[in-house]
Wavefront OBJ file of the C-alpha trace (Angstrom):
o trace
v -48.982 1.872 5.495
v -49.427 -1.143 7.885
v -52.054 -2.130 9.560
v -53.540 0.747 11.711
v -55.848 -2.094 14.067
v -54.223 -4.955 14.423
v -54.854 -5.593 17.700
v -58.440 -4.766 19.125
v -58.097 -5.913 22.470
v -55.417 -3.845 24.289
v -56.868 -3.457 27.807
v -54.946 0.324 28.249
v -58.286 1.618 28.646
v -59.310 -0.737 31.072
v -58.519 2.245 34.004
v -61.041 4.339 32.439
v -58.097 6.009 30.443
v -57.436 6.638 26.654
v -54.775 7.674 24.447
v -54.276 10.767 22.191
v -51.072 11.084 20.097
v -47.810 10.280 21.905
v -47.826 9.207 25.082
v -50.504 11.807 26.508
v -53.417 9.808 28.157
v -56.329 11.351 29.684
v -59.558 10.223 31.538
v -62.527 8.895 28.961
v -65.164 11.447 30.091
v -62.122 14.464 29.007
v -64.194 17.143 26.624
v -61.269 16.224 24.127
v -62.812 12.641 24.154
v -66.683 13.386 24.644
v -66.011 15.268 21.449
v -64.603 12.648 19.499
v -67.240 10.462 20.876
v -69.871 12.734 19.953
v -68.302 12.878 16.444
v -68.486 9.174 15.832
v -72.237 8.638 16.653
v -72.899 11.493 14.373
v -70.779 9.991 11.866
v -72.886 6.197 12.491
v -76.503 8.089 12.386
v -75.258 9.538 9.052
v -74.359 6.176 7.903
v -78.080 5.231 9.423
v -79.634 8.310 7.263
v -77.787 6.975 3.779
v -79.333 3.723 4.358
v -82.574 4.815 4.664
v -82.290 7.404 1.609
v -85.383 7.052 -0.909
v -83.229 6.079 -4.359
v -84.180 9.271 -6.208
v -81.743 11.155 -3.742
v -78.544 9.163 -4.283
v -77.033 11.595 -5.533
v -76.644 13.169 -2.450
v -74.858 10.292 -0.756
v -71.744 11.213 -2.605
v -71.896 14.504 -0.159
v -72.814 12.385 2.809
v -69.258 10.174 1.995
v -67.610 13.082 1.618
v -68.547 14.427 4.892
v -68.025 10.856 6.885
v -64.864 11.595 5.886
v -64.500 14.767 6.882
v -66.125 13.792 10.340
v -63.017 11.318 10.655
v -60.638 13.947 10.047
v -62.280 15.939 12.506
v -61.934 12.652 15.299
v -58.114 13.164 14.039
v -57.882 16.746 14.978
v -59.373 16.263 18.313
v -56.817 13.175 19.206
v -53.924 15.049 17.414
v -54.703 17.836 18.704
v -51.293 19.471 16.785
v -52.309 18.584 13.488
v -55.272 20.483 11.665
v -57.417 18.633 9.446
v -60.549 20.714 9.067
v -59.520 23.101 6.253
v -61.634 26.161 4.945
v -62.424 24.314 2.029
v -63.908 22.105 3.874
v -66.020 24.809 5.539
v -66.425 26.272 1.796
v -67.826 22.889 0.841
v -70.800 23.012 3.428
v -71.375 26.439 2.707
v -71.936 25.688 -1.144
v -73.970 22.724 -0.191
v -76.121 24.858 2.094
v -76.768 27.374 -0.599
v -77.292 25.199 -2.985
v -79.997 23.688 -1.330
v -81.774 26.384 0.332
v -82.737 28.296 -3.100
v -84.899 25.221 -3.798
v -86.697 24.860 -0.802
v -90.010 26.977 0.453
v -89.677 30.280 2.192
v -90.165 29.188 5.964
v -92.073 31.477 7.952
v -92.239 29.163 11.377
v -89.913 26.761 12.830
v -90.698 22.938 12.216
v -91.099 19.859 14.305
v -88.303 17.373 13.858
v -90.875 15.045 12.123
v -92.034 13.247 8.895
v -90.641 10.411 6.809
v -87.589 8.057 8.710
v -85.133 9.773 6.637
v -86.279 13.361 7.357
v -86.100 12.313 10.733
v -83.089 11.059 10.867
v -81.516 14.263 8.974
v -82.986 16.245 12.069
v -80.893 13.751 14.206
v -78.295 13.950 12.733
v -78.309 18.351 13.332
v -78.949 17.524 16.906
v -75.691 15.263 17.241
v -74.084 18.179 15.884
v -75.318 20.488 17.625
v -74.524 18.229 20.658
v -70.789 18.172 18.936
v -70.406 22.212 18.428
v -71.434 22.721 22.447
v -68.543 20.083 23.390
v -66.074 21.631 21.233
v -66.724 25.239 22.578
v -66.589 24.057 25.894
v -63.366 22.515 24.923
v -62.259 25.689 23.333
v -62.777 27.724 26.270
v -59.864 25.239 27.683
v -57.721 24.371 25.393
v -57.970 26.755 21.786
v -59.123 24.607 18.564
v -58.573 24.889 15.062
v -60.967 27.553 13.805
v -62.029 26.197 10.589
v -63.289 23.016 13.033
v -65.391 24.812 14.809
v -66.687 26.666 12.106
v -67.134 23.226 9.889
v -69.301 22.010 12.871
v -71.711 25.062 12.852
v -72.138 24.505 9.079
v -73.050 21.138 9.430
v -75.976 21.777 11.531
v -77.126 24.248 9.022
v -76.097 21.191 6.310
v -78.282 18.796 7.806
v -81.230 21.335 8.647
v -81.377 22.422 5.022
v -80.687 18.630 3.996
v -84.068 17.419 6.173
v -85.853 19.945 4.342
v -84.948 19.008 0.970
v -85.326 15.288 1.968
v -89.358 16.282 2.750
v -89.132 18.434 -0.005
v -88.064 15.930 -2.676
v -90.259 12.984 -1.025
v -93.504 15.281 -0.832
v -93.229 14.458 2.884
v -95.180 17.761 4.723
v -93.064 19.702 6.873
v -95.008 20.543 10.131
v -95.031 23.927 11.160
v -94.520 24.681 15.351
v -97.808 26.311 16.366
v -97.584 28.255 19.477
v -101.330 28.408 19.947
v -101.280 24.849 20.488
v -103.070 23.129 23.594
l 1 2 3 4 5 6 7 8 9 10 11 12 13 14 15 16 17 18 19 20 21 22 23 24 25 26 27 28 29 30 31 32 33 34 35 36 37 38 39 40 41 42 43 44 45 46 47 48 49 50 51 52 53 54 55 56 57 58 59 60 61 62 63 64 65 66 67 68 69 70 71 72 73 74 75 76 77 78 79 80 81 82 83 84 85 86 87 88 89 90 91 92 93 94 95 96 97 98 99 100 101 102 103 104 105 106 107 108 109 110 111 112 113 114 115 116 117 118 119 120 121 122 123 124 125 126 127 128 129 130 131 132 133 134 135 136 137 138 139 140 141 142 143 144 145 146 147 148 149 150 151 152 153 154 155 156 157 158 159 160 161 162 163 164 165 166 167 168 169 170 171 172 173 174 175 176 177 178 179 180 181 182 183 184
């Protein structure tokens, strides 16, 4: 394969335009592209939450790879929009993960802050980008119809990374706060 960025500098964008496969070009702030956007900052705060992972969960990093590259595939769909990349296995994958995860963590009877040790937090950032990323791609839906299995793959991921926080606070004996209501 030759060399997919061998030239940086372009300047086709400098109209406020980007490319998607082909010759289509449409405006930066297009869903299509927020999307995309949305799925590469959620793809660097990942990156952010390996580096700050405490060395007895390494083991899950292998998952977090996996998933960068699965969040790169997704970018792919979006751009190529003819082409689907986000299988049910991947969806299967997250779903296993999930499970997996949950049966070791405490019964929660109360929602909990977004809080505790940097990489608990940044597990909770990491759901909110995605969360972020599932609200551009149904608004994109409603528009132009996306692969299932992508939007499906995005609603497991915030699960993922919800159940991953916990088990990150879990592991690390870092105390999940509990919302209080009552609170003044």
């Amino acid at each position: 394969m030759g060399n997919r960025l061998s030239k940086i500098v372009t300047k086709t964008g400098d109209h406020g335009e980007t490319g998607l496969t082909g010759q289509t070009r449409v405006p930066k702030n297009h869903p299509r592209i927020q999307a995309v956007g949305t799925a590469d900052e959620l793809n660097a705060n990942l990156g952010l939450l390996m580096a700050h992972m405490p060395s007895e969960l390494n083991f899950i990093k292998d998952e977090f790879f996996k998933i960068q590259h699965h969040l790169f595939n997704l970018g792919g769909e979006l751009v190529m929009p003819e082409h689907a990349f986000i299988t049910a296995e991947m969806v299967e994958f997250l779903e296993d993960r999930i499970v997996h995860y949950n049966e070791t963590l405490p019964y929660l009877k109360e929602f909990i802050l977004p809080s505790g040790s940097i990489p608990t937090c940044h597990a909770h950032i990491c759901r909110t980008i995605t969360r972020r990323l599932e609200r551009e791609a149904i608004t994109l839906h409603q528009s132009e119809a996306l692969n299932t299995p992508l939007l499906q793959y995005i609603n497991r991921l915030s699960d993922y990374f919800f159940v991953i926080s916990r088990t990150i606070a879990n592991s690390t004996q870092d105390q999940e706060i509990l919302w209080n209501k009552d609170l003044n």
